[in-house]
VMD Tcl script that draws the C-alpha trace (Angstrom):
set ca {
  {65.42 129.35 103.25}
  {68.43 127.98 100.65}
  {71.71 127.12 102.25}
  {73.69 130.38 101.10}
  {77.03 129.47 102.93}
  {76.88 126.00 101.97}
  {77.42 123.88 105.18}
  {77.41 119.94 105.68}
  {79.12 119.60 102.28}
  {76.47 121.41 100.48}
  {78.78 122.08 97.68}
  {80.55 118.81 97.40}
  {77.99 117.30 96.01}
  {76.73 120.13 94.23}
  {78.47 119.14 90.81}
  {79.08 115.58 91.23}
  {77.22 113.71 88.41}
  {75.75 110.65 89.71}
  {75.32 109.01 85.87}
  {76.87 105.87 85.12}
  {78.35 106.66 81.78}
  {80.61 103.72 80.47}
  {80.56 99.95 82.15}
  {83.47 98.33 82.19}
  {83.56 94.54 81.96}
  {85.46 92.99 84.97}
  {87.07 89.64 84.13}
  {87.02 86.91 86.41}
  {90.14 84.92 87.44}
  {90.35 81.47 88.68}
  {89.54 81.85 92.33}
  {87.03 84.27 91.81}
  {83.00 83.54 91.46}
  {79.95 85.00 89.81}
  {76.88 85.02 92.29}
  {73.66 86.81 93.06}
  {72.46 88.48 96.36}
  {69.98 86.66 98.31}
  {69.91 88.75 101.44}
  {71.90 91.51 103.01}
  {72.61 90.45 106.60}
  {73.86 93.94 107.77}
  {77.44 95.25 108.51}
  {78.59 94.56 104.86}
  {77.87 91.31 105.41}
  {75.23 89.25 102.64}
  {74.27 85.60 101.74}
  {75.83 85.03 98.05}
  {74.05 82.37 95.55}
  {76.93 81.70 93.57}
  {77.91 80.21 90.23}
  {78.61 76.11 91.06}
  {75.08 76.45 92.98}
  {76.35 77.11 97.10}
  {75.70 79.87 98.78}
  {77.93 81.81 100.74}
  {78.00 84.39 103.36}
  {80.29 87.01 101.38}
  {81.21 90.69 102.84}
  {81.51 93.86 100.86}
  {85.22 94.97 100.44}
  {85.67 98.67 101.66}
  {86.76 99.61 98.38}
  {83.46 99.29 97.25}
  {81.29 99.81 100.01}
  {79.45 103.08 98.89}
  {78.00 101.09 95.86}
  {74.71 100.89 97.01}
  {73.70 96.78 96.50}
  {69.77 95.22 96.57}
  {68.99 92.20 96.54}
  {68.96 90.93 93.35}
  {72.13 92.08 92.46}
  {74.85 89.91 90.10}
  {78.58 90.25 91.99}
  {82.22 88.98 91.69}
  {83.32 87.37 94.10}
  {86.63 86.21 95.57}
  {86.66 83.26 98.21}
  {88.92 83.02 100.65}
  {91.98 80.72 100.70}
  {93.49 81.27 104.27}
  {90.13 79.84 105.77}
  {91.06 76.14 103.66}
  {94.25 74.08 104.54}
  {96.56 73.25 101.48}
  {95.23 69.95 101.69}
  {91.91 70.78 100.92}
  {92.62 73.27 98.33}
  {94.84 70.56 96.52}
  {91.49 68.24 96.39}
  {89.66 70.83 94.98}
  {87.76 72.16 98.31}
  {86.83 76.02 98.49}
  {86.06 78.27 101.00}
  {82.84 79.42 102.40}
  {82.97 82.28 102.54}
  {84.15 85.26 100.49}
  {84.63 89.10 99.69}
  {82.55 90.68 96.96}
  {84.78 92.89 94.70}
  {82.58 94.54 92.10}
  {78.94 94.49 91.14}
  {78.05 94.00 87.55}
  {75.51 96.38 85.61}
  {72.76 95.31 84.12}
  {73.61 95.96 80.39}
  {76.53 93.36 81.08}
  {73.79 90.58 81.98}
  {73.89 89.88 78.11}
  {77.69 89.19 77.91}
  {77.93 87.37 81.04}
  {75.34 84.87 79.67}
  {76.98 84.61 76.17}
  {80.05 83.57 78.56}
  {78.99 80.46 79.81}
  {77.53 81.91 83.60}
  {75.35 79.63 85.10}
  {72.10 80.65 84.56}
  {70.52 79.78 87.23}
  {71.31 83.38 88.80}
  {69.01 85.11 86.01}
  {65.80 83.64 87.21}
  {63.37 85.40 89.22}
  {65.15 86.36 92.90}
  {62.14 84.68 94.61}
  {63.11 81.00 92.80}
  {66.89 81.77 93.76}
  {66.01 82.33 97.19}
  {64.40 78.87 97.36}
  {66.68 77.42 95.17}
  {69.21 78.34 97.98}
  {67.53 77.42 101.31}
  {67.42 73.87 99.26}
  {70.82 73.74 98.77}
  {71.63 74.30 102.14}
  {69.50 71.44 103.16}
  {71.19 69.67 100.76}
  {68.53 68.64 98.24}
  {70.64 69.21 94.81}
  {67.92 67.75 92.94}
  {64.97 69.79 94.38}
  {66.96 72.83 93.43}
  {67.43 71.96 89.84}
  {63.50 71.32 89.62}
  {63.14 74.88 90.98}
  {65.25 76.34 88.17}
  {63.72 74.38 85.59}
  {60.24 74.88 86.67}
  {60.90 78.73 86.31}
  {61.38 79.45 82.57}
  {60.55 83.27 83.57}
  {63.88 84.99 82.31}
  {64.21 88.00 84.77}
  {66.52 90.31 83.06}
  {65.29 89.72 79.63}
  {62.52 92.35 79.08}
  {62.51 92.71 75.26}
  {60.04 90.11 74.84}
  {57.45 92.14 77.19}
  {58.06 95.04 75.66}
  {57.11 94.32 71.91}
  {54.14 92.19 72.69}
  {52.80 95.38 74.58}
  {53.71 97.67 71.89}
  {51.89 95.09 69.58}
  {48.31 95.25 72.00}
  {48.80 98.85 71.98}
  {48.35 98.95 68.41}
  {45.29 96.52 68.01}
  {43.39 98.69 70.78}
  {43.72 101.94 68.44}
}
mol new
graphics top color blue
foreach p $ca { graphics top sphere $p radius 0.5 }
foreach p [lrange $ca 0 end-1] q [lrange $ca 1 end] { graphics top cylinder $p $q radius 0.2 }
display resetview
């Protein structure tokens, strides 16, 4: 039987569009990162792969927290200062830790690789995931043979796409 009265905010969702219509670019600052999702750890917490090749464990802001994130998923991030003495951030030392701000679509993958974004976090997720656990142990240089083993760009499925359009011609 349909909901006639409209209960349990039946008709507050009834004409929300849930289309993402126009991307904007976000622009990074200084003390803000670019990283990829390796796992979410629960309570809008998640282990970040991020840009200068560290992870950190990041949490979602509440601004942003019903944006649904996978894993997988390209963020900004903003570290933390108040968690680093002056000292430290004087040498050069960052934080940890950090809170994600915004999650980038994928039609901006493009323009954040025309930028300069280490791209390292457009490989396959699996590599990045291993790529991470090394870094943590501290092998730099096993983690660089990862990425460079992997020549499988991700995100870029243009290639796929024409070669199957080509077979699909010879087999008429």
């Amino acid at each position: 039987m349909p909901n006639i009265r409209g209960g349990k905010a039946y008709k507050k969702l009834k004409g929300a569009s849930h289309n993402d219509e126009k991307v904007e670019f976000i622009d990074k600052q200084s003390d803000q990162l670019i990283g990829r999702l390796v796992r979410l750890l629960g309570n809008r917490n998640t282990t970040v792969y991020c840009e200068d090749n560290k992870t950190r464990i990041c949490r979602i802001t509440t601004g942003i927290k019903r944006t649904k994130f996978d894993v997988g998923d390209v963020v900004l991030l903003s570290l933390r200062d108040c968690e680093v003495s002056k000292a430290d951030l004087d040498k050069g030392l960052r934080s940890d830790r950090g809170d994600i701000i915004a999650k980038y679509h994928p039609q901006q993958y493009d323009q954040l690789k025309k930028d300069g974004i280490n791209t390292n976090l457009f490989i396959q997720i699996d590599t990045v995931n291993a790529m991470a656990t090394r870094v943590q142990q501290g092998d730099l240089t096993g983690a660089e043979q990862l990425a460079a083993a992997d020549n499988d760009d991700f995100f870029d499925t243009t290639e796929g796409v024409e070669q199957e359009d080509e077979l699909d011609i010879d087999a008429i």
